[in-house]
C-alpha positions as CSV (number, residue, x, y, z in Angstrom):
1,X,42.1,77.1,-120.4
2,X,41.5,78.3,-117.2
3,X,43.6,81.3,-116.1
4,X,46.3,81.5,-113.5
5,X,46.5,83.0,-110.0
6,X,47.5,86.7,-110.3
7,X,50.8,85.3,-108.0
8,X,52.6,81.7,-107.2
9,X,54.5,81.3,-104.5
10,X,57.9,80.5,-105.4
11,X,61.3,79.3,-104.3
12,X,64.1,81.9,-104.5
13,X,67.7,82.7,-103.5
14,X,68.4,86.2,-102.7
15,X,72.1,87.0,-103.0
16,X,73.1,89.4,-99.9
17,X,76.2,90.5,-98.7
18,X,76.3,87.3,-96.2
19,X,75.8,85.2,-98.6
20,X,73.5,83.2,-100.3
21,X,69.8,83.2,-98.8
22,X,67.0,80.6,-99.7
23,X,63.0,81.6,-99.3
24,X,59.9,81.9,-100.4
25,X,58.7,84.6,-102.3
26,X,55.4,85.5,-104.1
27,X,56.3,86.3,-107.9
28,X,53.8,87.2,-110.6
29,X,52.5,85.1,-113.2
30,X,52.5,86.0,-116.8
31,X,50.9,85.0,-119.9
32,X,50.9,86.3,-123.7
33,X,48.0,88.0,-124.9
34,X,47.9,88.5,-128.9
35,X,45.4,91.4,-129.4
36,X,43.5,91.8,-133.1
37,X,41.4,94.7,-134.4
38,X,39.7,93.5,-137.2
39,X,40.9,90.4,-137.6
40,X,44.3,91.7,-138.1
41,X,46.9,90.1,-135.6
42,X,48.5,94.0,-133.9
43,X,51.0,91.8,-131.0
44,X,51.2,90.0,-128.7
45,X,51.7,91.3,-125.0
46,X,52.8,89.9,-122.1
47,X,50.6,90.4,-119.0
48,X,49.4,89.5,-115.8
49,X,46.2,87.2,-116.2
50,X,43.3,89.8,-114.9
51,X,42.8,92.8,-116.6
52,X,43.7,92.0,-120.3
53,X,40.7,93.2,-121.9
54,X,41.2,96.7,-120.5
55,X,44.9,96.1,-121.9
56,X,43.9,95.4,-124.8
57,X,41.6,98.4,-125.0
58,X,44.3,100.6,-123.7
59,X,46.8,99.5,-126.3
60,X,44.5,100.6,-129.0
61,X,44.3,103.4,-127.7
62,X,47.5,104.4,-126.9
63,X,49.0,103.6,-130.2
64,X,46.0,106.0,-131.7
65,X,44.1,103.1,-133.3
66,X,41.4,104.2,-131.8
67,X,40.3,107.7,-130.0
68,X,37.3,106.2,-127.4
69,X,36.2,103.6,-126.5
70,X,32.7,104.4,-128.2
71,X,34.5,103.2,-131.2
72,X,34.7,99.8,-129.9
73,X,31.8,97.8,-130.7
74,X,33.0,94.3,-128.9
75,X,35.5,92.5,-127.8
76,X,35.7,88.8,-128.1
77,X,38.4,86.7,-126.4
78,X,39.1,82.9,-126.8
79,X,41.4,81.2,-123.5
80,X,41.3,77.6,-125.1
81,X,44.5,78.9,-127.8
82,X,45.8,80.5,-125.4
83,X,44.9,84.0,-124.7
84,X,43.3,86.1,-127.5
85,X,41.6,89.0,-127.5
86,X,39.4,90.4,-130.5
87,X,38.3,93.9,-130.8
C-alpha cells in the first residue's frame, strides 16, 4: 500500500452570503491507523498519513501505557492491511 499525499486538491462549494461559490481547495487526507502493544489491538485512530509512528508512540504515552519511550523496544508497522502499527 503505498501512502497518500499529506493533501488532495479538491472541488468545493463554499456557501457565502452571495451565494453559492465553486473552487478548489486543498483538504487533508486521512487514513485509520489501528495501534497494538503487545499484540493487543488498543484502537484505531484516524490520522494524516506522515507521522503515525510518533502517534502511535504518543498515544501510549498519553494514556499512561507507557512512561518513556526507553520502554519501547520496537515498533513494527504493516501498510499492505491497511495501516498498522505494532509496538
Amino acid at each position: 500500500m503505498s501512502l497518500p499525499p499529506v493533501f488532495s486538491e479538491r472541488q468545493i462549494i463554499t456557501c457565502t452570503g452571495g451565494g453559492l461559490i465553486e473552487e478548489t481547495a486543498a483538504v487533508v487526507n486521512e487514513i485509520p491507523l489501528t495501534v497494538f502493544l503487545n499484540d493487543l489491538e488498543l484502537v484505531t485512530l484516524v490520522c494524516s498519513p506522515t507521522a503515525y509512528m510518533e502517534l502511535a508512540m504518543g498515544f501510549l504515552m498519553s494514556e499512561g501505557l507507557i512512561t518513556s519511550y526507553a520502554e519501547i523496544e520496537r515498533v513494527n508497522y504493516r501498510e499492505d492491511e491497511g495501516l498498522l502499527c505494532w509496538v
